[in-house]
C-alpha positions as CSV (number, residue, x, y, z in Angstrom):
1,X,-6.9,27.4,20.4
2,X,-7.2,24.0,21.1
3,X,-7.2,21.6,18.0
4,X,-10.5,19.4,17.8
5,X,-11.0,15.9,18.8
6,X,-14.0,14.3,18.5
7,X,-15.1,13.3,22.0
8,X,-15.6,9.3,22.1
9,X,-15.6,6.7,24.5
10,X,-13.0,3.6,24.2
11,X,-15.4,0.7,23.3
12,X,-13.6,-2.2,21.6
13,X,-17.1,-1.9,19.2
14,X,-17.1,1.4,18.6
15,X,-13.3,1.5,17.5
16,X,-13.5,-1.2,15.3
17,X,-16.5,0.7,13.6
18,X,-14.1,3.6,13.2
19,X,-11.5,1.4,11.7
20,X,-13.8,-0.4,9.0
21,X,-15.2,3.3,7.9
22,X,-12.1,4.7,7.3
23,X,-10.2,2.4,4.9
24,X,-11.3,0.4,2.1
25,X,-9.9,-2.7,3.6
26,X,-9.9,-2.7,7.6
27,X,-7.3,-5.4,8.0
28,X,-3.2,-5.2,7.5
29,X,-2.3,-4.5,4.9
30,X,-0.3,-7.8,4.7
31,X,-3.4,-9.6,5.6
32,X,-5.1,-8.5,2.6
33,X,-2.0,-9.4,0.1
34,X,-2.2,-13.2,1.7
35,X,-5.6,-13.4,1.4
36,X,-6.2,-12.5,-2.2
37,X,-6.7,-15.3,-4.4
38,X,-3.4,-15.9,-6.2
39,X,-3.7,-19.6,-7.1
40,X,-7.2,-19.1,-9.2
41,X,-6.0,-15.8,-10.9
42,X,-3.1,-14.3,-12.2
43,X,-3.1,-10.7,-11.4
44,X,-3.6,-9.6,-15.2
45,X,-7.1,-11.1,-15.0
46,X,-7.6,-9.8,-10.9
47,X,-5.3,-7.0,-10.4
48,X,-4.9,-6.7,-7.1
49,X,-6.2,-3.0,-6.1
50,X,-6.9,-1.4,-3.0
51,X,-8.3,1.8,-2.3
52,X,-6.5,2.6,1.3
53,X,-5.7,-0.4,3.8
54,X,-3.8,0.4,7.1
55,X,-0.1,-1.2,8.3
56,X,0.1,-2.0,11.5
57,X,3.4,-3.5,11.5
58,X,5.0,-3.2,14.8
59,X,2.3,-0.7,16.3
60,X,0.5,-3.4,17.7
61,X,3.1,-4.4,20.2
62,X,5.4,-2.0,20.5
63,X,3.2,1.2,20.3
64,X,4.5,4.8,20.2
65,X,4.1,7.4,23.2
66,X,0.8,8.9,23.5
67,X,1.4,12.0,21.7
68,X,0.9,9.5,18.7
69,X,-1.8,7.5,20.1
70,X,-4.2,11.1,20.3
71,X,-2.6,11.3,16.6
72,X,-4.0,8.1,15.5
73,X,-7.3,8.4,16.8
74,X,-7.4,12.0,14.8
75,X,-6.3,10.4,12.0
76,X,-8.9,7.8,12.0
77,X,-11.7,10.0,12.7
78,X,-10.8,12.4,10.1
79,X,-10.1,9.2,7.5
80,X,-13.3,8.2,8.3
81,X,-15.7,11.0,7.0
82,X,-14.5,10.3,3.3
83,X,-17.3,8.4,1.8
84,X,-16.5,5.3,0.2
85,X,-17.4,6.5,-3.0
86,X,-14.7,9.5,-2.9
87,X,-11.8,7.5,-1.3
88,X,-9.3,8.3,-3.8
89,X,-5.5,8.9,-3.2
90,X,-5.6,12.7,-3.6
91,X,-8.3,12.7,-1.3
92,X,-7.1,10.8,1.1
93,X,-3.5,12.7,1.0
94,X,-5.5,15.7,1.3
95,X,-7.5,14.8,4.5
96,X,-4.2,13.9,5.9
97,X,-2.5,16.9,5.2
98,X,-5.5,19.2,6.7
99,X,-5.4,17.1,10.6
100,X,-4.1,19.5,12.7
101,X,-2.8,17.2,15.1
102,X,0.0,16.1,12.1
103,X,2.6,18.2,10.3
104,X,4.4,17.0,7.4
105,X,7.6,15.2,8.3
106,X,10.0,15.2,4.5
107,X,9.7,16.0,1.2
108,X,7.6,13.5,-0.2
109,X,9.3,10.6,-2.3
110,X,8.4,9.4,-5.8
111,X,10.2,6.9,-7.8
112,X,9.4,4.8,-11.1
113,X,11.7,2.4,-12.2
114,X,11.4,-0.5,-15.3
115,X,12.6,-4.4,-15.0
116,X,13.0,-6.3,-18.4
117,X,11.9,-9.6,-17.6
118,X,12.5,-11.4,-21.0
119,X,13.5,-11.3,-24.8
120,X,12.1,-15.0,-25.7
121,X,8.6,-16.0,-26.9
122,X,9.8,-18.9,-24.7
123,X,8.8,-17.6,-21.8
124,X,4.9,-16.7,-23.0
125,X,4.5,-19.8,-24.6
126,X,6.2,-22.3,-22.2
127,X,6.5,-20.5,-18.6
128,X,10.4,-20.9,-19.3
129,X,12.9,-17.9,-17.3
130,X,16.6,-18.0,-16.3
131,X,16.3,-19.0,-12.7
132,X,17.5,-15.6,-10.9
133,X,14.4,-14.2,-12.4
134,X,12.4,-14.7,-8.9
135,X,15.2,-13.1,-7.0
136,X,15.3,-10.1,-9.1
137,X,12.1,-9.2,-9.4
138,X,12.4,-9.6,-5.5
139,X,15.2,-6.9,-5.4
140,X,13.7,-4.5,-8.1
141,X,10.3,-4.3,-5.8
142,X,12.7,-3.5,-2.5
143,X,14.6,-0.7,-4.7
144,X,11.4,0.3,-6.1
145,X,9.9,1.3,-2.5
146,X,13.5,2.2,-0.9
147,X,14.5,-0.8,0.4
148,X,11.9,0.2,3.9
149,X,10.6,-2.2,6.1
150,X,7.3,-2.2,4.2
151,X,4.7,-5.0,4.9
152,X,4.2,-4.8,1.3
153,X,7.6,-5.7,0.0
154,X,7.5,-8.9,1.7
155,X,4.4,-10.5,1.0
156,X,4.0,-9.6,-3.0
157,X,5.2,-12.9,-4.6
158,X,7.8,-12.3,-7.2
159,X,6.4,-15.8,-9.0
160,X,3.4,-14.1,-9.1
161,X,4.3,-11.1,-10.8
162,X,6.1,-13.1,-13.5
163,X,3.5,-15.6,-14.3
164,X,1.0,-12.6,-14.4
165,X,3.3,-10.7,-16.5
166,X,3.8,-14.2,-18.9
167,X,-0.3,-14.5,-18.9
168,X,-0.6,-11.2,-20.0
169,X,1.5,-10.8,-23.2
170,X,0.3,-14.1,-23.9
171,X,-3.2,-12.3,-24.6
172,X,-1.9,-9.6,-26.9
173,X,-2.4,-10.2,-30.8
174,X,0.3,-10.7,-33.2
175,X,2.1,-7.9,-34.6
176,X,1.9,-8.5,-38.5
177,X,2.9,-5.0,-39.9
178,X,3.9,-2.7,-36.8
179,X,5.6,-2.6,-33.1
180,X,2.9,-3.1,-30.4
181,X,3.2,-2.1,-26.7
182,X,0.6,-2.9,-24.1
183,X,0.9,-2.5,-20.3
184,X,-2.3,-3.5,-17.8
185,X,-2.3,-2.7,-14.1
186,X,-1.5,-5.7,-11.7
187,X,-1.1,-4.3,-8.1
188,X,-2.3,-0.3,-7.3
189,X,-2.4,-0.4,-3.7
190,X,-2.7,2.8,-1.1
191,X,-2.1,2.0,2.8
192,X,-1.2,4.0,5.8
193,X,1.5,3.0,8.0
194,X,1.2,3.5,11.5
195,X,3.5,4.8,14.3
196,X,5.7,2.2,16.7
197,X,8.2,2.7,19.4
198,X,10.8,2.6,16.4
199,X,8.8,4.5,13.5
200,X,7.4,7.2,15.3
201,X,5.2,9.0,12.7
202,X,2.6,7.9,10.1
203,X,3.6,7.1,6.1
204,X,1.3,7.4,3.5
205,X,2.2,5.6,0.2
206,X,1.2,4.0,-3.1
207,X,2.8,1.2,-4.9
208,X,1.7,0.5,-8.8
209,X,3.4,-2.4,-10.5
210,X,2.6,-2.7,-14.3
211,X,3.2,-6.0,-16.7
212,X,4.3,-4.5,-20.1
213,X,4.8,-6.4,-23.7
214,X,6.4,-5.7,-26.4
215,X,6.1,-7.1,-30.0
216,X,7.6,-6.5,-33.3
217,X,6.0,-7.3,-36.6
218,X,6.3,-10.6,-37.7
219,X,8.6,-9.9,-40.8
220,X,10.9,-8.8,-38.2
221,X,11.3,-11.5,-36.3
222,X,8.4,-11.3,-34.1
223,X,10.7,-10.5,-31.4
224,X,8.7,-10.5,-27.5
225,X,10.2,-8.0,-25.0
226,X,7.9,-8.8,-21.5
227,X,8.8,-6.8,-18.3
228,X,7.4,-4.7,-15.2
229,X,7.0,-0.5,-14.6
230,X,6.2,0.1,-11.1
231,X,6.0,3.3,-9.3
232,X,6.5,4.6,-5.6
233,X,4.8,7.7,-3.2
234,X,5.8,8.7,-0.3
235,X,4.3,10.8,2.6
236,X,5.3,11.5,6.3
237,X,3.8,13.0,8.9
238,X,4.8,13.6,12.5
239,X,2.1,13.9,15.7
240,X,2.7,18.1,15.8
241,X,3.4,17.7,19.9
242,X,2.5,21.9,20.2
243,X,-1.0,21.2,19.2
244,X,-1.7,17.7,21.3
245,X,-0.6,19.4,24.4
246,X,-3.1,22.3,24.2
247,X,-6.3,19.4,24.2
248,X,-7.4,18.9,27.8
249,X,-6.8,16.5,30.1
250,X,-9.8,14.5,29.8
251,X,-9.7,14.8,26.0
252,X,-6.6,13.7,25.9
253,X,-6.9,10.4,28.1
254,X,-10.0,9.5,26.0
255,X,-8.0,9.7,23.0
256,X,-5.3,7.4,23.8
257,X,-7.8,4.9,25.5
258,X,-9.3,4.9,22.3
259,X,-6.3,3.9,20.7
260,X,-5.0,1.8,22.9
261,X,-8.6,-0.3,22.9
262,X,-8.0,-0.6,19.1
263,X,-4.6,-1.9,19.3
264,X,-5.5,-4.3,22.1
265,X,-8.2,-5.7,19.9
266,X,-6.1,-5.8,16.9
267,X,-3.5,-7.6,19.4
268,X,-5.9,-10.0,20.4
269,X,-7.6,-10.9,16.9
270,X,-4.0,-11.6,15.5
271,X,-2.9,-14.2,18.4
């Protein structure tokens, strides 16, 4: 039996449409980092959060073969019918995982990992941190996400996450009589990265990054540990070749000119 492809013809309009009802954000993913307002805020008081946003990366230029081109239009059709209410990350792994035109590629990845930023009240009080603080909290977000060529990775500023982290502790109360930890959310993001001549398949995965504080009572020193907690998911999925090549012919071709329409436009918008 053939597997199902929603019959559609390659209008630049009618793509982009498609594009803006299946993700929370429509633009790259790397787009949407540069574009959030990170000189007004600190990201304790606007975490930057984002429901599903897709990564384009080097899809655009150098697109895969057209087994994954009838796979991406699949995928965007399918993505699509969540409503915007209900576009959570379990759904949104699920949808994925039921589009027949994909198979799952690995086991999926998960890692958490902890950074200590600082031991001094200095820091809260007067923005002061040893100068290789930057540079590792730069590493400890390219270990946290396996060191992949992740649009992500590159365009989360490191100064950000420590002056959000600073601004954040600075807002918890004193601890007069017992130990207080809080922790506060300051990226959850969810974004789809699509196939290339290089990266043949599509990759599903969530970042969270977490400011944490620490204080001990005041009759103990009133000691401030301040650091990050960030977490990392993973999922792969290959086109599944055996079931693209039983669509027809004319099915086929409209799928890929679909595709292709979208990534011309995209190619266009962003030169």
């Amino acid at each position: 039996m053939a597997a199902p492809i929603p019959h559609s013809g390659p209008h630049d309009s009618d793509t982009r449409r498609l594009v803006d009802r299946a993700f929370s954000h429509p633009q790259d993913i790397g787009d949407v980092i540069r574009s959030h307002d990170m000189d007004k805020e600190t990201l304790a008081q606007q975490p930057l959060c984002i429901e599903l946003a897709p990564e384009w990366g080097r899809g655009i230029d150098e697109p895969a073969g057209h087994e994954a081109m009838v796979a991406v239009t699949g995928v965007l059709r399918s993505l699509a019918t969540i409503p915007p209410q209900g576009r959570s990350w379990d759904k949104v792994l699920s949808t994925l995982a039921q589009v027949p035109l994909l198979q799952p590629d690995t086991v999926p990845a998960y890692k958490s990992a902890t950074l200590s930023c600082c031991a001094s009240w200095n820091w809260t009080l007067f923005g002061k941190h040893e100068p290789s603080l930057p540079e590792r909290v730069k590493s400890w977000v390219g270990e946290l996400i396996g060191g992949k060529e992740a649009a992500i990775s590159t365009t989360i500023d490191p100064a950000l996450l420590i002056r959000s982290a600073a601004s954040f502790s600075s807002q918890i109360s004193p601890a007069y009589f017992h130990a207080i930890r809080q922790e506060t959310a300051l990226v959850d993001v969810a974004v789809l990265r699509f196939p290339n001549a290089e990266f043949p398949m599509f990759e599903l995965y969530r970042l969270r990054i977490d400011a944490w504080a620490e204080r001990r009572p005041l009759f103990a020193g009133g000691q401030a540990k301040i650091g990050l907690s960030g977490a990392y998911h993973s999922y792969k999925f290959q086109p599944q070749k055996s079931l693209i090549y039983e669509i027809s012919p004319q099915t086929f071709k409209k799928a890929v000119a679909e595709a292709e329409a979208l990534l011309k436009g995209l190619s266009e918008s962003s030169s």
